[in-house]
ROVEX-356857 format. One record per atom (N, C-alpha, C): residue number from 1; residue in three letters; atom name; x, y, z. Coordinates in Angstrom, 3 decimals, padded with zeros to 6 digits. Example, Ala and Ser with C-alpha at 12.3 -4.5 7.8 and 13.67 -1.06 7.14 Angstrom:
2
{atom 1; "ALA"; "N"; {013.190; -005.690; 007.800}}
{atom 1; "ALA"; "CA"; {012.300; -004.500; 007.800}}
{atom 1; "ALA"; "C"; {013.200; -003.300; 007.800}}
{atom 2; "SER"; "N"; {012.850; -002.250; 007.080}}
{atom 2; "SER"; "CA"; {013.670; -001.060; 007.140}}
{atom 2; "SER"; "C"; {012.900; 000.030; 007.870}}
END
This chain:
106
{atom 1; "UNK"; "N"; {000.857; -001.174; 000.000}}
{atom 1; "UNK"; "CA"; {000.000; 000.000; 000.000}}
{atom 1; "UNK"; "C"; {000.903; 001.239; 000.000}}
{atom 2; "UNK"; "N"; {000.575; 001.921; -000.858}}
{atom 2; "UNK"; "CA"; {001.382; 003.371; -001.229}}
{atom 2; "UNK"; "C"; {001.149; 004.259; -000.166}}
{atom 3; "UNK"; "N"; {001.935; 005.252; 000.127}}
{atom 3; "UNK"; "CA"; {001.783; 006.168; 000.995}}
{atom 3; "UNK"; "C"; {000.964; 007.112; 000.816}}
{atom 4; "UNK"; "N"; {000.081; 007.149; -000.549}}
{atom 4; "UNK"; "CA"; {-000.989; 008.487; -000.536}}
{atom 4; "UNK"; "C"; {-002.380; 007.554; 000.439}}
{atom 5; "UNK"; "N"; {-002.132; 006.220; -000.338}}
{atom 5; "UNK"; "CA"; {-003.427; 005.283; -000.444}}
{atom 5; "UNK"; "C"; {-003.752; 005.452; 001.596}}
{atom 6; "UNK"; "N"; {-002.614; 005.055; 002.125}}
{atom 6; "UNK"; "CA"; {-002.295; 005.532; 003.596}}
{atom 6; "UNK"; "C"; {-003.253; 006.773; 004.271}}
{atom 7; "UNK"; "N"; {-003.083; 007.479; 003.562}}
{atom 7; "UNK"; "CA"; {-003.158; 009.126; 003.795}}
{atom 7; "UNK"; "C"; {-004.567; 009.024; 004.001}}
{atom 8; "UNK"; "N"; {-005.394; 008.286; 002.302}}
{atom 8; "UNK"; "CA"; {-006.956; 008.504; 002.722}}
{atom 8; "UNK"; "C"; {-007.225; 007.756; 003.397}}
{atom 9; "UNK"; "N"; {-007.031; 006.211; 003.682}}
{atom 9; "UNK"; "CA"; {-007.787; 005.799; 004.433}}
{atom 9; "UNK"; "C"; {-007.724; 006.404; 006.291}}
{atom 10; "UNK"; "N"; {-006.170; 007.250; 006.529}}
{atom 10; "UNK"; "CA"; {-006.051; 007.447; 007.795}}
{atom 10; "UNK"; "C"; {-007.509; 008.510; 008.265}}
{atom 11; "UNK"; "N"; {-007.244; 009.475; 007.404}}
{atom 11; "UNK"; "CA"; {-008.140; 010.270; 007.407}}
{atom 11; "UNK"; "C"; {-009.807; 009.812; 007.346}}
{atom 12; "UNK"; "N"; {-010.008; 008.968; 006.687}}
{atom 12; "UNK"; "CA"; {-011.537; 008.406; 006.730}}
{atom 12; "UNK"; "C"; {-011.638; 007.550; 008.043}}
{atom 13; "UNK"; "N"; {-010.947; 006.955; 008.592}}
{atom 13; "UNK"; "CA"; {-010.519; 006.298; 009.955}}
{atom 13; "UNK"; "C"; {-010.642; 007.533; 011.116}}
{atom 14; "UNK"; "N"; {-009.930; 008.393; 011.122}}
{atom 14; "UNK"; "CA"; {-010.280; 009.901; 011.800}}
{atom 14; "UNK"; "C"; {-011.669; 010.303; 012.118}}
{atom 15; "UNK"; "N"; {-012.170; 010.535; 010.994}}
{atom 15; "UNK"; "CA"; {-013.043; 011.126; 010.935}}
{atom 15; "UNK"; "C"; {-014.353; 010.712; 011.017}}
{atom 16; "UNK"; "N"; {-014.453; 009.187; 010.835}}
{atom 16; "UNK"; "CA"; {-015.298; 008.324; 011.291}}
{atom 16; "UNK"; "C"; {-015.353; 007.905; 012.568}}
{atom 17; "UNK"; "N"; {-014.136; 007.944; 013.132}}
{atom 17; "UNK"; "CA"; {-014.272; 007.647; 014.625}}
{atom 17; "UNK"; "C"; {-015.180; 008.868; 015.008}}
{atom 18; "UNK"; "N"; {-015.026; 009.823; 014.899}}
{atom 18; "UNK"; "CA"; {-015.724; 011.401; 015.509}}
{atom 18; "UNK"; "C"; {-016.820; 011.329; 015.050}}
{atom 19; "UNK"; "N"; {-017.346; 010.334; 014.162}}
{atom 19; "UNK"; "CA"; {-018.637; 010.511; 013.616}}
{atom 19; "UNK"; "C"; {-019.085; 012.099; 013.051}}
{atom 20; "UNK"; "N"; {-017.869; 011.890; 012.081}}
{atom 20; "UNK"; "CA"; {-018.027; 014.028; 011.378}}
{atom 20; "UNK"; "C"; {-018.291; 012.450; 010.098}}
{atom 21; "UNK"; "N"; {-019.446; 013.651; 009.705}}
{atom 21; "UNK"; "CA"; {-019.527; 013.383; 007.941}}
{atom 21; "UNK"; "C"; {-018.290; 014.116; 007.064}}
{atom 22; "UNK"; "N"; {-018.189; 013.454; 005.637}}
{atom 22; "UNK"; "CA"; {-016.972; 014.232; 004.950}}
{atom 22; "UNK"; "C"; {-017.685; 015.343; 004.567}}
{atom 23; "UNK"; "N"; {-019.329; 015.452; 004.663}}
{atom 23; "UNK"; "CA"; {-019.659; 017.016; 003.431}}
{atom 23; "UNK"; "C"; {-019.289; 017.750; 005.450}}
{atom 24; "UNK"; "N"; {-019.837; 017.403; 006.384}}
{atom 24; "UNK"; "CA"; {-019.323; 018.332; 007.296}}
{atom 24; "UNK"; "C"; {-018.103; 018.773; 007.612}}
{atom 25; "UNK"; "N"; {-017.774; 018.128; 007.448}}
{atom 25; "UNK"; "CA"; {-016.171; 018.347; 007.633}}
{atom 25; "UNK"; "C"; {-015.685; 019.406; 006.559}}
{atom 26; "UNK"; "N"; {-016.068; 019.226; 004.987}}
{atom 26; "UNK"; "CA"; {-015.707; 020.036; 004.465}}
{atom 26; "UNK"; "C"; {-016.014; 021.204; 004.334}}
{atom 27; "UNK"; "N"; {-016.867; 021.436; 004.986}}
{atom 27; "UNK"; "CA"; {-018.166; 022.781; 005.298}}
{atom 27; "UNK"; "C"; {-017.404; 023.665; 006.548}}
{atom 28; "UNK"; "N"; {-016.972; 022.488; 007.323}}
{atom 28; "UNK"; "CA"; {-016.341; 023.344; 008.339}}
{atom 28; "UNK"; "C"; {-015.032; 023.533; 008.387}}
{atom 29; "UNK"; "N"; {-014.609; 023.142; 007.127}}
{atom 29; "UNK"; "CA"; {-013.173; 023.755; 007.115}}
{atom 29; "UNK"; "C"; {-013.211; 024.601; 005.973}}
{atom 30; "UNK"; "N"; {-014.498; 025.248; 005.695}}
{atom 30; "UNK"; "CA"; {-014.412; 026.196; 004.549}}
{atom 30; "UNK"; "C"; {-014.222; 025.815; 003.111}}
{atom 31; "UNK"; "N"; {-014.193; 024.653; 003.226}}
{atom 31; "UNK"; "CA"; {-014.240; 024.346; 002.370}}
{atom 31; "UNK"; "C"; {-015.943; 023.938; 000.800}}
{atom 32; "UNK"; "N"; {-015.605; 023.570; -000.138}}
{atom 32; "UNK"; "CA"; {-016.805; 022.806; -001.361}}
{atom 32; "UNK"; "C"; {-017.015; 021.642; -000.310}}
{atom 33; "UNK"; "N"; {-018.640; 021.036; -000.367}}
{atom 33; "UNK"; "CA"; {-018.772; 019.845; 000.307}}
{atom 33; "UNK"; "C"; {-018.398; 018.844; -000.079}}
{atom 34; "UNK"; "N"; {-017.758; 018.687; -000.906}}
{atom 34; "UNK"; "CA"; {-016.768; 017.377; -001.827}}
{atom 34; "UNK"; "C"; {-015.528; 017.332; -001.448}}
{atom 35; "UNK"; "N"; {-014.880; 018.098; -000.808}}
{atom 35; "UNK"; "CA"; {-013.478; 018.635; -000.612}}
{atom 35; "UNK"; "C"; {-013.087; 017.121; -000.106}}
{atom 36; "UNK"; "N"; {-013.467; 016.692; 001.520}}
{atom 36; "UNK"; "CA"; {-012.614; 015.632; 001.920}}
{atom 36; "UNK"; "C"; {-013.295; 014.238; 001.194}}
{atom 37; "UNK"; "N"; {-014.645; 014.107; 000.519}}
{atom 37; "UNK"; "CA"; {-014.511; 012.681; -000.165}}
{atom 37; "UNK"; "C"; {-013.981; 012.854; -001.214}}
{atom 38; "UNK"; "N"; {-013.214; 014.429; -002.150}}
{atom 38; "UNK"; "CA"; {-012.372; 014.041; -003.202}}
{atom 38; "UNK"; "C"; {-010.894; 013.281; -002.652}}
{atom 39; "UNK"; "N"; {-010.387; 013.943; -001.808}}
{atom 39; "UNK"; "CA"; {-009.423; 013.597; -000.554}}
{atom 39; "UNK"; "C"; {-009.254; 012.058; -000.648}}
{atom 40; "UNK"; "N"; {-010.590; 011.660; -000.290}}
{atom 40; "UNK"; "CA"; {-010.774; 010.607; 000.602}}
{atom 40; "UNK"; "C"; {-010.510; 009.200; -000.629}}
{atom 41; "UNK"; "N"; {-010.992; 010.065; -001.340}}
{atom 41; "UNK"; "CA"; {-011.375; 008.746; -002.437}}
{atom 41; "UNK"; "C"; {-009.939; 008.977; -003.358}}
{atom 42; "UNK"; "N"; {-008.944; 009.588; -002.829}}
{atom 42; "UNK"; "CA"; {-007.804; 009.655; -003.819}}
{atom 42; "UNK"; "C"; {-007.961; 010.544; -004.858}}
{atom 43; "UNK"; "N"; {-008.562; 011.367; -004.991}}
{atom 43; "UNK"; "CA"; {-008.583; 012.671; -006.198}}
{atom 43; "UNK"; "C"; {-007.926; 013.913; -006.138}}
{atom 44; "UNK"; "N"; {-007.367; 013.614; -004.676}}
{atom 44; "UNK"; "CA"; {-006.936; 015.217; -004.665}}
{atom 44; "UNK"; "C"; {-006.044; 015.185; -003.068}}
{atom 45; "UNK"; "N"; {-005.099; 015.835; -002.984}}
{atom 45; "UNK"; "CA"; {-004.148; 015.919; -001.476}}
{atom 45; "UNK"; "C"; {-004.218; 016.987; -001.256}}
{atom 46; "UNK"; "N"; {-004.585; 017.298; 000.156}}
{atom 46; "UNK"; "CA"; {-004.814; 018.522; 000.689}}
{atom 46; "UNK"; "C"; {-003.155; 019.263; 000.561}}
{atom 47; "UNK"; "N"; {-003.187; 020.853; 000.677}}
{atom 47; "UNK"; "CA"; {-002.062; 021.643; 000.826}}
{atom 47; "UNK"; "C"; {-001.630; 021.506; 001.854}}
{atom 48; "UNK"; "N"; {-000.578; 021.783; 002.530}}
{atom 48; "UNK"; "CA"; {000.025; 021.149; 003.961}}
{atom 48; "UNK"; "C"; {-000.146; 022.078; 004.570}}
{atom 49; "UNK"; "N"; {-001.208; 023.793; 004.496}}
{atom 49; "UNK"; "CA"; {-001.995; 024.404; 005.283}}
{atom 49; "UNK"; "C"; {-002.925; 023.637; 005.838}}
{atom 50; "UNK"; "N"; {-003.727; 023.397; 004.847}}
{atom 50; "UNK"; "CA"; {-005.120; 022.382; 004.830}}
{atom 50; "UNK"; "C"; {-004.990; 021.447; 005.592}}
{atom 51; "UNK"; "N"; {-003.944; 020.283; 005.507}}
{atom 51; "UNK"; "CA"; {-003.413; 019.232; 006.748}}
{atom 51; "UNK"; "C"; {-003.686; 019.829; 007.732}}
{atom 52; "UNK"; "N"; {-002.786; 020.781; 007.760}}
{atom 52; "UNK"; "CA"; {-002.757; 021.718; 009.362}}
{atom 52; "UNK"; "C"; {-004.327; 021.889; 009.754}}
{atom 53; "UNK"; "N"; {-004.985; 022.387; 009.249}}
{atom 53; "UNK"; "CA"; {-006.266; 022.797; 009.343}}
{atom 53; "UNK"; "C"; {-007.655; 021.462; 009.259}}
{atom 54; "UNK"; "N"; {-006.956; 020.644; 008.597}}
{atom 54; "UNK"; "CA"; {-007.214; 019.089; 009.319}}
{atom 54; "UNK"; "C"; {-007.144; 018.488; 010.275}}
{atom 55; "UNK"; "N"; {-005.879; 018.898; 011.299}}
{atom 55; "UNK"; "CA"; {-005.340; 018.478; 012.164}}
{atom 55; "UNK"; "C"; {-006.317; 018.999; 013.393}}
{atom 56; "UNK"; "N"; {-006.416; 020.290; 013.024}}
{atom 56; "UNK"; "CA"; {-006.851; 021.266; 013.739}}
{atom 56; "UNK"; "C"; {-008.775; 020.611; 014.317}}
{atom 57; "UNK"; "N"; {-009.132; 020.471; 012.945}}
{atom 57; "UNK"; "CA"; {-010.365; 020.128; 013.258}}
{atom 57; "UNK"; "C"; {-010.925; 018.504; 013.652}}
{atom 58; "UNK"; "N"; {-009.621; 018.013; 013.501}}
{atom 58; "UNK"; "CA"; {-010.047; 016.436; 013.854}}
{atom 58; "UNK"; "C"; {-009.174; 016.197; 015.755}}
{atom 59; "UNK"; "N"; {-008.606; 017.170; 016.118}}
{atom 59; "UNK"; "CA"; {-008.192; 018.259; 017.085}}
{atom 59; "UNK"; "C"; {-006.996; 017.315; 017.608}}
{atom 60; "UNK"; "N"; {-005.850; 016.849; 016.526}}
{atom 60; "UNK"; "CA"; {-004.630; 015.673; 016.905}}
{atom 60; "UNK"; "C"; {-003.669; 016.764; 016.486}}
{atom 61; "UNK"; "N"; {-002.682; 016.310; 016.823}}
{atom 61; "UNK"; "CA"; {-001.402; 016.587; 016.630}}
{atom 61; "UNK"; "C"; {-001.104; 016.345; 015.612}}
{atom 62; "UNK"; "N"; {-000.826; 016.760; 013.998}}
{atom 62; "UNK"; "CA"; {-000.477; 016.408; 012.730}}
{atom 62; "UNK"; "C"; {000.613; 015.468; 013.138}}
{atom 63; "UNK"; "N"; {001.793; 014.513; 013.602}}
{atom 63; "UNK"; "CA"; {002.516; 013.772; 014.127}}
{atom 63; "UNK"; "C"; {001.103; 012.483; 013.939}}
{atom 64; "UNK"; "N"; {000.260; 012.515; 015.349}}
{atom 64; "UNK"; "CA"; {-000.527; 011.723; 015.427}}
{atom 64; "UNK"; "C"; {-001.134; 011.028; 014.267}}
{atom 65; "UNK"; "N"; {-001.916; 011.852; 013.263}}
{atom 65; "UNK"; "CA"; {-002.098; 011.826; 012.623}}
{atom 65; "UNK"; "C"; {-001.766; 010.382; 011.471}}
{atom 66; "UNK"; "N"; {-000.422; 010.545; 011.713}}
{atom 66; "UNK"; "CA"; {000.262; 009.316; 010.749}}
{atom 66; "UNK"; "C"; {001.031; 008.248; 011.740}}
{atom 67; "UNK"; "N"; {000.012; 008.718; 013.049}}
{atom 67; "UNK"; "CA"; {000.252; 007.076; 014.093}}
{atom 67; "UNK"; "C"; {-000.646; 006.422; 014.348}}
{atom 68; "UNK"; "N"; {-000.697; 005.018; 012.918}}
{atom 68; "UNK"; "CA"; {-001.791; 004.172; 013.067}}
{atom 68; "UNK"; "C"; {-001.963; 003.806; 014.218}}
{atom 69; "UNK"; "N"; {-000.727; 003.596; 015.404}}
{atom 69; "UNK"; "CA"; {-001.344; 002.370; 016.653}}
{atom 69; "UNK"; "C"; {-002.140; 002.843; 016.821}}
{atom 70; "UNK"; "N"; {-002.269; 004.043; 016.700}}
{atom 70; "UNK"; "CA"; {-003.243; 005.187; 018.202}}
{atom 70; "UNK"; "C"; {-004.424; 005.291; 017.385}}
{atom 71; "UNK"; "N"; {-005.724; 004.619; 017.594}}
{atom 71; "UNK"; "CA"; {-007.305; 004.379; 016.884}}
{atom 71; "UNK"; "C"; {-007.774; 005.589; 017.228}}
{atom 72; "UNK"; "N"; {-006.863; 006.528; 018.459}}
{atom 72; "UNK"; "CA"; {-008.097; 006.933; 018.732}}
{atom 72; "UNK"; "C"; {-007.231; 008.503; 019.619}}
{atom 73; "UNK"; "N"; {-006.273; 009.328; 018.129}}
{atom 73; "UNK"; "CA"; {-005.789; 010.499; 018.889}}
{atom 73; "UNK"; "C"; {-006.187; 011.647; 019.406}}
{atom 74; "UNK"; "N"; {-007.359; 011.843; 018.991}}
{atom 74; "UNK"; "CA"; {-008.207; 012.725; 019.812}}
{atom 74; "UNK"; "C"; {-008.113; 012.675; 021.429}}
{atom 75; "UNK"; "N"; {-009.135; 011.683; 021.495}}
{atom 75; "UNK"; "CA"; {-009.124; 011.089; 022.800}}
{atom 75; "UNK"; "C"; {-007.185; 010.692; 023.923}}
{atom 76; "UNK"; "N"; {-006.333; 010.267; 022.900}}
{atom 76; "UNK"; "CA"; {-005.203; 010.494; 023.760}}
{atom 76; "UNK"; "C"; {-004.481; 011.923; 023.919}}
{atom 77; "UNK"; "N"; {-004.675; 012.657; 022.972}}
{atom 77; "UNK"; "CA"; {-004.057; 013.753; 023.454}}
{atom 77; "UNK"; "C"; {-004.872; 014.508; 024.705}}
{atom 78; "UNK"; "N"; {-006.072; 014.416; 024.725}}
{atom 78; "UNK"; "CA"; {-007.040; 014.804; 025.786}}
{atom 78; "UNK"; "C"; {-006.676; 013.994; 026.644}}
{atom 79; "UNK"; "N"; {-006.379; 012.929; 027.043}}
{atom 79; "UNK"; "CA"; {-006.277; 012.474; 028.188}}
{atom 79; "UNK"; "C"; {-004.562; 013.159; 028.822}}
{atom 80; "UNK"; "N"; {-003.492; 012.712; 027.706}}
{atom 80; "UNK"; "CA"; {-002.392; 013.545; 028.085}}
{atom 80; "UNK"; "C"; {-002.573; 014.644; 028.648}}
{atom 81; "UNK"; "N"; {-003.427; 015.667; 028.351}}
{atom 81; "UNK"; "CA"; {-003.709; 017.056; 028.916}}
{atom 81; "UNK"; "C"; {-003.957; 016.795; 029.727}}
{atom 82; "UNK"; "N"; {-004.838; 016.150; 030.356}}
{atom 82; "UNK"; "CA"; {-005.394; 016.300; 031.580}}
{atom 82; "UNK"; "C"; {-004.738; 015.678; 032.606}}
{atom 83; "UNK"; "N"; {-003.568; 014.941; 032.192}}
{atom 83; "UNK"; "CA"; {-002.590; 013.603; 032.697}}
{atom 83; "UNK"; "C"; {-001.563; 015.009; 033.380}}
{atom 84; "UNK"; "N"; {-001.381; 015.195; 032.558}}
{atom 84; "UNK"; "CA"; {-000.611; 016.596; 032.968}}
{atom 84; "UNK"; "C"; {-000.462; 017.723; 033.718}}
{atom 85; "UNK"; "N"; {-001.822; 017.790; 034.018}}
{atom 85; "UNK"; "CA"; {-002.317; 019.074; 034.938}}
{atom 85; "UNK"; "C"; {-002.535; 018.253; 036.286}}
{atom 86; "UNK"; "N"; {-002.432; 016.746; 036.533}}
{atom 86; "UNK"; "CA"; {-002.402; 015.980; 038.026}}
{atom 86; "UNK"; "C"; {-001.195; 016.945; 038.585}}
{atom 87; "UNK"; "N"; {-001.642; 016.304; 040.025}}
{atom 87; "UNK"; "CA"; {-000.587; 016.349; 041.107}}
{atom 87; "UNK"; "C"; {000.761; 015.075; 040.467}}
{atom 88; "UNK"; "N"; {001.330; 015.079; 041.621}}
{atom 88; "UNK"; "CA"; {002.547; 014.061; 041.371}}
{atom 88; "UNK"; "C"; {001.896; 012.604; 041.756}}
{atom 89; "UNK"; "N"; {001.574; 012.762; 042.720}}
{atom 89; "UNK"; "CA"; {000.741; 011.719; 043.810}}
{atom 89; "UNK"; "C"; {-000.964; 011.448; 042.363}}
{atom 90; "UNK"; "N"; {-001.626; 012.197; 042.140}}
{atom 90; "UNK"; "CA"; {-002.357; 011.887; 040.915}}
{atom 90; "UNK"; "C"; {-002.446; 011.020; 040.172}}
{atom 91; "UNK"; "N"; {-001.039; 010.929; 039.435}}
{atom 91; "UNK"; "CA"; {-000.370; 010.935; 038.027}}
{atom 91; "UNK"; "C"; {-000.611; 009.091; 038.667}}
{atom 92; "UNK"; "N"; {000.583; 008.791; 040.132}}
{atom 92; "UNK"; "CA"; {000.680; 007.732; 040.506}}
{atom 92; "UNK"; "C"; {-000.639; 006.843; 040.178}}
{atom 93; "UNK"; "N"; {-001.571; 008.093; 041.151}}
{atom 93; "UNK"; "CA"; {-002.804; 006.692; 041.314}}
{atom 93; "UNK"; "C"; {-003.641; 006.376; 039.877}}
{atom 94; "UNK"; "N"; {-003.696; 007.144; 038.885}}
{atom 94; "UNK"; "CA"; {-004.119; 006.969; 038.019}}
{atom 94; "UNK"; "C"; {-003.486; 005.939; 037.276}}
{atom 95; "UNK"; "N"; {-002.113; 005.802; 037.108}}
{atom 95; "UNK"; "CA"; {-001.110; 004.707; 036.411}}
{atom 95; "UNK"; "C"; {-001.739; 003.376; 037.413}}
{atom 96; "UNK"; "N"; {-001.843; 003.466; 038.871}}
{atom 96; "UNK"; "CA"; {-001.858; 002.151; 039.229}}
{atom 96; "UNK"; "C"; {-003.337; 002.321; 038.579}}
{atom 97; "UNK"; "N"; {-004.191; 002.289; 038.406}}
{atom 97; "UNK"; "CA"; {-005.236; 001.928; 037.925}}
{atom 97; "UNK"; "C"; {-005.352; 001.391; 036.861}}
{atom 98; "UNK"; "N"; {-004.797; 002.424; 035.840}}
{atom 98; "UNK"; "CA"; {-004.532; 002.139; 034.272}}
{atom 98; "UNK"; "C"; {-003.878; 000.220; 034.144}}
{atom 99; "UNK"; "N"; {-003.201; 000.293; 035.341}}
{atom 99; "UNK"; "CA"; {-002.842; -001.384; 035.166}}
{atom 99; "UNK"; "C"; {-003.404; -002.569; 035.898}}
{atom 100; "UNK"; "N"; {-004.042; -001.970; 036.836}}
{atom 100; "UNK"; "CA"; {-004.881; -002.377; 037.419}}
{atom 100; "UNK"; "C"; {-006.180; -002.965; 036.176}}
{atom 101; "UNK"; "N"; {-006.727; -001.640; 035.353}}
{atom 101; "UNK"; "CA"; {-007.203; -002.353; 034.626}}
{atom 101; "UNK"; "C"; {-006.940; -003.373; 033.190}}
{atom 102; "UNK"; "N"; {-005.906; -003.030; 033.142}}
{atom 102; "UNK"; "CA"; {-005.055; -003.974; 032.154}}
{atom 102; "UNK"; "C"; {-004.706; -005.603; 032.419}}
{atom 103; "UNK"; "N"; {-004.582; -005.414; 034.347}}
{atom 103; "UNK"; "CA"; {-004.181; -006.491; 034.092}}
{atom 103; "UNK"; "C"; {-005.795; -007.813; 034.355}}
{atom 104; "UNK"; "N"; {-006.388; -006.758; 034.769}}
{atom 104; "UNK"; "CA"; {-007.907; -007.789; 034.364}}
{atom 104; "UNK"; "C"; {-008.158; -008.181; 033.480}}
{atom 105; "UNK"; "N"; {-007.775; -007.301; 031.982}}
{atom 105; "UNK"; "CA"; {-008.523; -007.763; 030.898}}
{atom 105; "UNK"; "C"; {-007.634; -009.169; 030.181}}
{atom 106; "UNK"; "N"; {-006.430; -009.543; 030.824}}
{atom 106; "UNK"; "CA"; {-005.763; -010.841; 030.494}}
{atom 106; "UNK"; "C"; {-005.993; -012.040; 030.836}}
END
């Protein structure tokens, strides 16, 4: 699989998780309502403003973006934020949990 072919499906993966339609999406990035299923369907690569402004509205880190593990970068960068603003003592009890529940699900 080629690296554009990559590109759309990451983006239709994105944006489906958020449950954004592509004509919304393209509406709200100012864009024609065709903009991200031309995108999507391989007709056309956004300008690397537009990425940015992709990034922006699917609200990841352009990095993220092209990190399949992560299903779901929205949601981790939000949790990082908020991971961040703990106490020290916080941070702890939340990690023991995090494995706490991990190690149930084995």
């Amino acid at each position: 699989m080629d690296h554009f072919t990559l590109f759309y499906k990451r983006l239709t993966q994105l944006r489906n998780k958020q449950g954004i339609s592509a004509r919304d999406m393209s509406l709200s990035l100012g864009q024609s309502e065709s903009y991200i299923n031309k995108i999507e369907n391989g007709k056309a690569l956004p300008s690397m403003s537009a990425f940015f402004y992709i990034c922006d509205f699917l609200k990841i880190h352009p990095r993220d973006f092209f990190d399949e593990s992560d299903k779901n970068p929205a949601t981790s960068q939000e949790l990082t934020q908020k991971f961040m603003n703990l106490t020290s003592k916080q941070q702890e009890h939340l990690l023991f949990l995090i494995d706490d529940l991990l190690t149930k699900d084995e």
